[in-house]
C-alpha positions as CSV (number, residue, x, y, z in Angstrom):
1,X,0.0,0.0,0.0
2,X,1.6,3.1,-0.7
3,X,1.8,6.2,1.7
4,X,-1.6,8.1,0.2
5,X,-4.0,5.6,0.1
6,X,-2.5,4.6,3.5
7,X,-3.5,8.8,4.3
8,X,-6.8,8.3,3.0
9,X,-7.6,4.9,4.8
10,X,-6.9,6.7,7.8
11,X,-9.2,9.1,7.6
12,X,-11.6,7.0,7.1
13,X,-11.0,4.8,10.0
14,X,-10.6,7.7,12.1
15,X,-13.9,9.5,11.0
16,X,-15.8,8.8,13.9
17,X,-14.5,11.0,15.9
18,X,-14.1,13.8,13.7
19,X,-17.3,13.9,13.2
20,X,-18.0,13.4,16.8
21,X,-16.0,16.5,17.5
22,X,-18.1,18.5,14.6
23,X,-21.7,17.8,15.8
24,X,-20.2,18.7,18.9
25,X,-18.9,22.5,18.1
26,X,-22.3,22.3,16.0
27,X,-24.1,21.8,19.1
28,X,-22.9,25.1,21.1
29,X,-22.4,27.9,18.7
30,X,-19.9,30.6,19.9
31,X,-19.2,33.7,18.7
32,X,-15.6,35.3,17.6
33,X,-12.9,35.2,20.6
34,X,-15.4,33.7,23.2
35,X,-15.4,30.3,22.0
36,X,-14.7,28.4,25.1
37,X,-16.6,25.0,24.6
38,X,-15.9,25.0,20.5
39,X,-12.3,24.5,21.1
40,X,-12.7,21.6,23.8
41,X,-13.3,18.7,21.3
42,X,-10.0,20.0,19.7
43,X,-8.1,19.6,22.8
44,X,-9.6,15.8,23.7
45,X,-8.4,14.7,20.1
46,X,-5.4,16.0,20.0
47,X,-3.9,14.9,23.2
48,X,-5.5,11.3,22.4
49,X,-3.6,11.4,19.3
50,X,-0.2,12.7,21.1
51,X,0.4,16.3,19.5
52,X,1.8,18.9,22.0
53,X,-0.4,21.5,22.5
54,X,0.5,25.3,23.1
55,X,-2.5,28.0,24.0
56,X,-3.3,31.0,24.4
57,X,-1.3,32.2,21.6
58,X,-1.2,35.5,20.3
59,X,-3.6,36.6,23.4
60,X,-6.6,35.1,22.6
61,X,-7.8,32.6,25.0
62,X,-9.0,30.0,22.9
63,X,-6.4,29.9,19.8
64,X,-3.7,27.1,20.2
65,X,-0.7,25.2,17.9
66,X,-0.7,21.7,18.1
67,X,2.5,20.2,17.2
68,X,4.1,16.8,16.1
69,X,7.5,16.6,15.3
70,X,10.7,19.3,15.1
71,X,12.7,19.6,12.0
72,X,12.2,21.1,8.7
73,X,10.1,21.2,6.7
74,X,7.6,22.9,8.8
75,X,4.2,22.5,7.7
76,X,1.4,24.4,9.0
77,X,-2.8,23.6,8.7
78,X,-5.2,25.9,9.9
79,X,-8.5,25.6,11.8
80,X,-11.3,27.6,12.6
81,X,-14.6,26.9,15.2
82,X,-16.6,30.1,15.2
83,X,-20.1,30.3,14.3
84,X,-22.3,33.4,13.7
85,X,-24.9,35.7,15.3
86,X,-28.7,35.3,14.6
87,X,-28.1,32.3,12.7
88,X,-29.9,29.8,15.1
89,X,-31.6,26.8,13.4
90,X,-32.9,23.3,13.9
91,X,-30.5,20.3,12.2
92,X,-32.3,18.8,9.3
93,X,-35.0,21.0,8.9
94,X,-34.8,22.6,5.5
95,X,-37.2,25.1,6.7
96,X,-36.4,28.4,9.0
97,X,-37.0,27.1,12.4
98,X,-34.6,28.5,15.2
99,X,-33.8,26.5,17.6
100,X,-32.7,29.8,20.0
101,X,-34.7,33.0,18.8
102,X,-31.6,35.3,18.2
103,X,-29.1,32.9,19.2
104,X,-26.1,32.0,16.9
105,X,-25.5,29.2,14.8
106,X,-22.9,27.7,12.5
107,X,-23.5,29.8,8.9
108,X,-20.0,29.3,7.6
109,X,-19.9,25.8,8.2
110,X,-16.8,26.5,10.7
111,X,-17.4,23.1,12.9
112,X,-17.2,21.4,10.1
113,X,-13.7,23.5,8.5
114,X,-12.1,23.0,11.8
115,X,-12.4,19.6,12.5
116,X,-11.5,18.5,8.6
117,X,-8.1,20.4,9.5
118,X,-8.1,18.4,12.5
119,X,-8.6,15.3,10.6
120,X,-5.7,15.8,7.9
121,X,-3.4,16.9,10.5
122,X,-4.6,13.5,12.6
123,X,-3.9,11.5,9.3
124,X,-0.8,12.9,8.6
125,X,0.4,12.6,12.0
126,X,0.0,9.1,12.2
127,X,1.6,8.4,8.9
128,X,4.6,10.6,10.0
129,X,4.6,7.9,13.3
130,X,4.5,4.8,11.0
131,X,7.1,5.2,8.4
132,X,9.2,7.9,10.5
133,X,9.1,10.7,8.7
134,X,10.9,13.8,9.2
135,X,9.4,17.2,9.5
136,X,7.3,19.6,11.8
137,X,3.5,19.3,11.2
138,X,1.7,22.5,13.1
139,X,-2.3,22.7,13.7
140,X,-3.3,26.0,14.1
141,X,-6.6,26.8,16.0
142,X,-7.3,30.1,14.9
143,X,-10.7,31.8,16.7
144,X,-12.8,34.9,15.1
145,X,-12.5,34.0,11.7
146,X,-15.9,36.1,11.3
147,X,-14.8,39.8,11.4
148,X,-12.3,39.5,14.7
149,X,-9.8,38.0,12.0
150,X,-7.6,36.1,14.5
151,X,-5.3,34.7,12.2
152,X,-4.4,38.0,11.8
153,X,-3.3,38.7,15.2
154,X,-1.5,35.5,14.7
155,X,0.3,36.8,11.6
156,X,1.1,40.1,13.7
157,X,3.1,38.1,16.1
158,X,4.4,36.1,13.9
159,X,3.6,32.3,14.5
160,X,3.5,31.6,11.1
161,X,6.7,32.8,9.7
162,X,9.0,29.5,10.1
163,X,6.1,27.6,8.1
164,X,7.1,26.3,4.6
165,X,3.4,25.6,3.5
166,X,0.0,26.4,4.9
167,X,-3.0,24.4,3.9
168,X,-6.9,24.8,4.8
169,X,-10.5,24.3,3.7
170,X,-13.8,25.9,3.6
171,X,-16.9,25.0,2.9
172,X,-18.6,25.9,0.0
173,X,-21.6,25.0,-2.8
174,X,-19.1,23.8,-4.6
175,X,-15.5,21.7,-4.6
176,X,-12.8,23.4,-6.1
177,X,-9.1,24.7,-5.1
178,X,-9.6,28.2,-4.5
179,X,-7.1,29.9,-7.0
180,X,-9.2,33.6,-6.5
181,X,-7.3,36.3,-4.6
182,X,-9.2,37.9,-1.7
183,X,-10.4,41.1,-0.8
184,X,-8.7,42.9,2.3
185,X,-10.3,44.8,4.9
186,X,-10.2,47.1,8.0
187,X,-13.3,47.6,10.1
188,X,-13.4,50.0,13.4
189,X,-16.2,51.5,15.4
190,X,-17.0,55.2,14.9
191,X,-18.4,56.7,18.2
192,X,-19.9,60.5,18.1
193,X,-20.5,62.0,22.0
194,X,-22.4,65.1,22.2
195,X,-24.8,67.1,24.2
196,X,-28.4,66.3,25.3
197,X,-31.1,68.8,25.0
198,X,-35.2,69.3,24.3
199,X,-35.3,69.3,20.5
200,X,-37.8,72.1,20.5
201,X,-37.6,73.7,23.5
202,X,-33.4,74.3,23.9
203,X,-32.1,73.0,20.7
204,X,-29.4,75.4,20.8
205,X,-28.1,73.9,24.2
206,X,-27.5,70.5,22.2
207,X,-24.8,68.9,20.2
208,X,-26.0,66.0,18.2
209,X,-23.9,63.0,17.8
210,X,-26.8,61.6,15.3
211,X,-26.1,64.5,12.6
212,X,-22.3,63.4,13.4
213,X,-23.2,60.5,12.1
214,X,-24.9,61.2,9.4
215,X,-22.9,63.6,8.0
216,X,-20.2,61.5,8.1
217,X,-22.1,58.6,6.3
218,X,-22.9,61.2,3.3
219,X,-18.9,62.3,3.6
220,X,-18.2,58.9,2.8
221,X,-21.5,58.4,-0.2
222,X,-19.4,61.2,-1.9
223,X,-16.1,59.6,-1.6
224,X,-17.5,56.8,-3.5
225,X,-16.5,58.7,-6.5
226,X,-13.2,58.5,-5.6
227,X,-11.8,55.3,-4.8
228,X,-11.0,52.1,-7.2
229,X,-14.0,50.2,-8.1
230,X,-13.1,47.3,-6.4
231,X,-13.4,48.9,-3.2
232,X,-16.2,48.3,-1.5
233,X,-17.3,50.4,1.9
234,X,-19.8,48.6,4.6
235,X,-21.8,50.4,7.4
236,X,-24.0,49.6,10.0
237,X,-25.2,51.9,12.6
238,X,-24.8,50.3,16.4
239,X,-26.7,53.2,18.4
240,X,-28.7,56.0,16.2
241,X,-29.2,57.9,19.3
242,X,-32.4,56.7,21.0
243,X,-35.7,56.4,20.5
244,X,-36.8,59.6,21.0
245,X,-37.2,62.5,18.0
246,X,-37.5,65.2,20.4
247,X,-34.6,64.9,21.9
248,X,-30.9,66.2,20.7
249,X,-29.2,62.8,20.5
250,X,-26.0,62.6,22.7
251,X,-24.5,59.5,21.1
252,X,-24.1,57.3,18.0
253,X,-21.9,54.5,16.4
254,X,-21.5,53.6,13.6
255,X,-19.2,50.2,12.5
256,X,-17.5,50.3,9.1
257,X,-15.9,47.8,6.8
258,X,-13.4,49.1,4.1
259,X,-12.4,46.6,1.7
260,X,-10.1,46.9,-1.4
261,X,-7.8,44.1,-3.3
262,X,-4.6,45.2,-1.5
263,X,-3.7,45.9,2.4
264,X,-2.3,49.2,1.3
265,X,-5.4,50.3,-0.8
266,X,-7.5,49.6,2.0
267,X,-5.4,51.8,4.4
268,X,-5.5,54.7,2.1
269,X,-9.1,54.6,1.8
270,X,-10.1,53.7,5.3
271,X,-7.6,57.1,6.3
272,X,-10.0,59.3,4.4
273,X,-12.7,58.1,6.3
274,X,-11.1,58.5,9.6
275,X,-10.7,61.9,7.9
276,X,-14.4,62.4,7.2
277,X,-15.4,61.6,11.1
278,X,-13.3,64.1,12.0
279,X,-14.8,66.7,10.1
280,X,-18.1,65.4,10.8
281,X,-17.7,65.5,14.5
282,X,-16.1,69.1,13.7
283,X,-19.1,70.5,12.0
284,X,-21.5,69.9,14.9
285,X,-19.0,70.1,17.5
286,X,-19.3,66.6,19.0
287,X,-16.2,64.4,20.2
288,X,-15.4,61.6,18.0
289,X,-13.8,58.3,19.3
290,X,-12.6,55.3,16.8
291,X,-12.7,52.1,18.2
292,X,-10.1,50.1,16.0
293,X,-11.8,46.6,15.2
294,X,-9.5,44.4,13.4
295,X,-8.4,43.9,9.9
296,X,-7.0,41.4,7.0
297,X,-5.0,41.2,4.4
298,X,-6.1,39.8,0.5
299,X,-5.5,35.8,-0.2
300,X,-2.9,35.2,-2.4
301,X,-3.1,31.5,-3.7
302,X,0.5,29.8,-4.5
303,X,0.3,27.9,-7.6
304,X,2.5,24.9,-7.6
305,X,0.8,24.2,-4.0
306,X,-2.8,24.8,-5.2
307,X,-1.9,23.1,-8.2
308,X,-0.7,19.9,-6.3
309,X,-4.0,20.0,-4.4
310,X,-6.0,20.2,-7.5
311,X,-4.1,16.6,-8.5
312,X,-5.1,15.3,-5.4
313,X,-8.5,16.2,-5.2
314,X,-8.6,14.2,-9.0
315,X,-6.9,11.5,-7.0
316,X,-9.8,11.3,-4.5
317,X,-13.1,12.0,-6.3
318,X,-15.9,13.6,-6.0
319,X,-18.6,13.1,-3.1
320,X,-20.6,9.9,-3.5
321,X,-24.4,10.6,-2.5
322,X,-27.6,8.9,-2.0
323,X,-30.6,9.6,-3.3
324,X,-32.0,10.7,0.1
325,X,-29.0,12.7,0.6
326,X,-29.3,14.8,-2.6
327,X,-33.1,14.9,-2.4
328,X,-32.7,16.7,1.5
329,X,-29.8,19.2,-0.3
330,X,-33.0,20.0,-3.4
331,X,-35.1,20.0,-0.6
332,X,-33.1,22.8,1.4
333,X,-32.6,24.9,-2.0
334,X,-36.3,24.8,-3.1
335,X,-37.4,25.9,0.6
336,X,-34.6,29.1,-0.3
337,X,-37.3,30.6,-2.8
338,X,-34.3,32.3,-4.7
339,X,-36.2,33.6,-7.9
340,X,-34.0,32.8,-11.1
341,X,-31.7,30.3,-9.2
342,X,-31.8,27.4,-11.2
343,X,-31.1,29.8,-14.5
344,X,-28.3,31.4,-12.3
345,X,-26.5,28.0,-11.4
346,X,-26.8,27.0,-15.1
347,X,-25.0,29.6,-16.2
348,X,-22.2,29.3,-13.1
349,X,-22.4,25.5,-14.3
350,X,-21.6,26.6,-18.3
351,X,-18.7,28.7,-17.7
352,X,-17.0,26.2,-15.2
353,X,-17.0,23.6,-18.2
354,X,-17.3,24.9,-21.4
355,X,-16.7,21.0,-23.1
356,X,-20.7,19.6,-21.1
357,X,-23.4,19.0,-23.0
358,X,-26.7,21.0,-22.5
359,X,-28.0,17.5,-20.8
360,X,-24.9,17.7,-18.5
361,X,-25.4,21.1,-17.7
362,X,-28.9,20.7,-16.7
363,X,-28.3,17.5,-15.0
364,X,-25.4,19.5,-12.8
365,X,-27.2,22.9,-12.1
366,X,-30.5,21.2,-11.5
367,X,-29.1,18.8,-8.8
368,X,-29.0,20.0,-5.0
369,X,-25.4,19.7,-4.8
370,X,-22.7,20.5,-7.5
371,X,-20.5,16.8,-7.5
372,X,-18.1,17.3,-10.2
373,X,-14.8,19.2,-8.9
374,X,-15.0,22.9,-10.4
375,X,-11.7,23.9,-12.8
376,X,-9.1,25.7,-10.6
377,X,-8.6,28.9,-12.2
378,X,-6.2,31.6,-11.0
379,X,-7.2,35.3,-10.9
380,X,-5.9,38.4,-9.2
381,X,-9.9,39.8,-9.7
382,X,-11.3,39.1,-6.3
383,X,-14.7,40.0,-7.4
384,X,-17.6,38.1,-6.2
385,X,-15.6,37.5,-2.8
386,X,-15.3,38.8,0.6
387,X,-12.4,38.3,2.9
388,X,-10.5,36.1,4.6
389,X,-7.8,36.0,7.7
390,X,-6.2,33.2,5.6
391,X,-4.9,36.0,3.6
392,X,-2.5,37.1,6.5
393,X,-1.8,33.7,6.6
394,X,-0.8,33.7,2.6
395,X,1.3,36.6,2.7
396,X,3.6,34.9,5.3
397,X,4.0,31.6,4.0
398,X,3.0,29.5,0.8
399,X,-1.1,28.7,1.5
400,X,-3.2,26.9,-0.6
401,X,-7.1,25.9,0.6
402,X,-9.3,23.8,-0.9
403,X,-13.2,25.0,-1.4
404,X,-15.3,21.5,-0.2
405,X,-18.5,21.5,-2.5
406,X,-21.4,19.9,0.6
407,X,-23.5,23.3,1.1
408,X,-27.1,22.8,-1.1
409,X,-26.2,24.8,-4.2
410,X,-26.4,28.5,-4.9
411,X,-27.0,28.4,-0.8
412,X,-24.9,32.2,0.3
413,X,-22.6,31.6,3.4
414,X,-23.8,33.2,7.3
415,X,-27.2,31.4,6.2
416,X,-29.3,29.3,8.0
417,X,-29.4,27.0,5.1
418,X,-26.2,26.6,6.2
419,X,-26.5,25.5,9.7
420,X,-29.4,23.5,8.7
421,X,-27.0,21.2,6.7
422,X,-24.2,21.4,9.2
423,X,-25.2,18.1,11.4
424,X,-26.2,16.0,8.0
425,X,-24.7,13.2,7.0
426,X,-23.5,15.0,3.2
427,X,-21.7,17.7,6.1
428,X,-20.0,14.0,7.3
429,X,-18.7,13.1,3.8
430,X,-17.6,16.8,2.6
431,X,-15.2,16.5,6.0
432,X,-14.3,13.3,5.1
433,X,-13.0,14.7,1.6
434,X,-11.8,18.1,2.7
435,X,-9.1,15.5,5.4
436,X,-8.2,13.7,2.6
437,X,-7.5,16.4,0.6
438,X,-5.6,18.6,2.7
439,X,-3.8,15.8,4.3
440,X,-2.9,14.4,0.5
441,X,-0.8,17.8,-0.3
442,X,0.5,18.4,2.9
443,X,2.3,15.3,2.8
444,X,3.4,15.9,-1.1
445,X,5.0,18.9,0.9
446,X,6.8,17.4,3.6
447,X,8.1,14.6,1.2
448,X,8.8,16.4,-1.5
449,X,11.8,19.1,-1.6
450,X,11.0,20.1,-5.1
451,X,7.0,21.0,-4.5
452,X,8.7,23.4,-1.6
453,X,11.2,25.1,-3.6
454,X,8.5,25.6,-6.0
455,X,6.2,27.4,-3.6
456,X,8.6,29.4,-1.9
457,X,9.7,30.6,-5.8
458,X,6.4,31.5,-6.5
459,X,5.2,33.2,-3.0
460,X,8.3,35.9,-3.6
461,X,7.2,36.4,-6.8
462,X,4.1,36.9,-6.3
463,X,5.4,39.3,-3.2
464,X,7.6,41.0,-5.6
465,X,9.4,42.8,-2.8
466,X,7.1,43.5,-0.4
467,X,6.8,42.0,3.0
468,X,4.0,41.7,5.3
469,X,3.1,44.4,7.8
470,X,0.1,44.2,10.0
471,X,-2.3,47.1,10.2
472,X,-3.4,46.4,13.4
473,X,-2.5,49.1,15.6
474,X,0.0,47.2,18.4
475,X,-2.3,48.3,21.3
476,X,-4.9,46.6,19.7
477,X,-5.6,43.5,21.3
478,X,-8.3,40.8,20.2
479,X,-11.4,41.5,21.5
């Protein structure tokens, strides 16, 4: 038997209790750092299966390295366990049914991303144990994935630096190495404080922090015109001031997302809207406060490893599904209502393979889930995506991550078709794969000195000079 079917048999002996420790972070949805119980399953497996564990890195509580091994290469894979706000639902049901009214829920699939990381780096592990092979293998646990960006503060402090390949997964509607580049981001809190007063009786006594607000928010409409049109600026307001009209407000906050293709485009953008606060709090003589939230940098895929994933996915094959299980994925999709879906994912479904048939086509866009493995395609256009921590991640080392295909098609992520198909037994199979598949490259990394000098060719190129610099203020701390 050679070493990857040996990989893959693995897996597959050892699903139970990845799956185990799914369902489990599935069961008790936490949100960004404060994801006590998620990481629990993490710790029981690992420690069962004899990796050193280090936590508390980079100050958050809950992230940890796992480690097996100590000489070169060093190969890192990543996991995340967060779920999502106002994403409560019941397993199963492919019908909105909360199981907590306003409680959170597992919308990005993250129980499931984490514990196929776990799984490869089990698999690998104990391959590395039977044949003795040399090398490092690293499992990240990496917290706040949604908007508190922890691999980012990871990055900042530099835990992946050594690494001579990265690897991870995500869900998705379809299965496909992700060769797209990312959008960056930076996000803070905007917090106007003025004066209270009767709106009709003493308006003059009052400084209102809600025209702050707003004239910041048409400050930045009008800098719309002025930015690259990849850029994309997000707002939300967190406190308009009350409930009352007749009074002059005394507070607001507003949270804004600034995203562009580069780090540096973001910063320069998200600087003239620190600019526009000021003025805003300027014109109606209220005291501004920024609130620095967190921020990533764009993916950047590296070829020969993404490449080498793609031959291993080819090596594994696509899902294999039962009739009840692709009839329950339909089921979820048709209970979406999405007018012009079907029409849409035929015309996703034509692009990917220009060499189908109409029948084929049909017969792929018309199914609940998308089996055949999407082309990998390589494109610095990040349009049509949002962002990732995993780009910090890429611009320190070589990172590759594969896209598993289980979600019900044309189903967005932070859904709650989504955490309906988290617990399900196509959820089971998609980890399954994703182990596989990650575990398959990262040992084509640690075996093969070629693949490494390769990547580490290609991640300076695609550098060209430049070096990563967080843009996290140092006294910014995860929160």
């Amino acid at each position: 038997m050679d070493d990857k079917q040996r990989i893959m048999d693995i897996v597959d002996d050892k699903q139970g209790e990845f799956i185990e420790a799914s369902d489990r972070i599935w069961d008790t949805p936490e949100t960004r750092f404060a994801v006590k119980r998620s990481v629990e399953p993490y710790y029981e497996v690992l420690e069962k299966e004899g990796f050193s564990i280090s936590k508390g890195v980079a100050g958050m509580e809950y992230a940890f390295i796992a480690t097996y091994g100590s000489c070169k290469p060093v190969i890192g894979i990543t996991a995340e366990y967060d779920a999502l706000g106002n994403l409560s639902q019941e397993a199963g049901n492919s019908e909105r049914k909360p199981l907590v009214p306003g409680g959170a829920g597992q919308g990005c699939g993250h129980n499931v991303l984490g514990t196929t990381a776990l799984g490869a780096a089990v698999a690998l592990k104990t391959l590395m144990e039977e044949k003795q092979l040399t090398g490092t293998l690293r499992l990240y646990g990496c917290p706040a994935e949604e908007s508190g960006y922890g691999k980012a503060f990871m990055a900042r402090d530099g835990v992946f630096d050594d690494l001579d390949a990265a690897f991870t997964c995500h869900p998705m509607d379809t299965t496909a190495v992700v060769g797209s580049a990312s959008l960056a981001v930076m996000q803070a809190n905007f917090e106007f404080t003025g004066v209270a007063a009767h709106a009709a009786a003493a308006p003059e006594m009052g400084r209102d922090a809600l025209d702050a607000a707003e004239l910041m928010n048409v400050g930045v409409q009008f800098l719309r015109e002025h930015i690259i049109d990849q850029a994309r600026i997000h707002y939300a307001f967190l406190d308009a001031g009350g409930e009352s009209a007749n009074v002059v407000h005394p507070s607001s906050k507003i949270y804004y997302f600034v995203r562009a293709p580069r780090l540096d485009q973001v910063k320069e953008i998200y600087d003239r809207v620190v600019n526009i606060a000021k003025g805003a709090a300027l014109m109606t003589d209220t005291t501004l406060h920024i609130d620095f939230d967190s921020a990533c940098a764009n993916y950047i895929p590296n070829h020969p490893l993404s490449e080498a994933m793609d031959a291993n996915l080819d090596l594994i094959g696509p899902l294999q599904l039962t009739p009840q299980e692709l009839a329950f994925e339909k089921d979820i999709q048709e209970h979406s209502a999405q007018p012009g879906l079907i029409d849409k994912l035929t015309a996703r479904t034509k692009e990917a393979f220009p060499g189908k048939t109409p029948e084929e086509i049909s017969e792929i866009a018309n199914s609940g889930i998308a089996l055949p493995k999407f082309p990998l395609v390589f494109t610095d256009n990040p349009k049509g995506q949002g962002s990732t921590d995993v780009g910090d991640v890429s611009w320190c080392t070589p990172t590759t991550y594969v896209a598993v295909g289980f979600e019900p098609q044309g189903m967005s992520p932070h859904s709650w078709q989504w955490v309906a198909n988290g617990k399900s037994s196509v959820a089971h199979k998609g980890l399954v794969l994703g182990a596989k598949t990650i575990a398959l490259t990262a040992y084509d990394a640690l075996t093969n000195p070629d693949l490494i000098k390769a990547a580490r060719e290609a991640f300076e190129q695609d550098l060209d000079g430049a070096t990563y610099t967080s843009v996290i203020p140092p006294e910014v701390v995860p929160h």
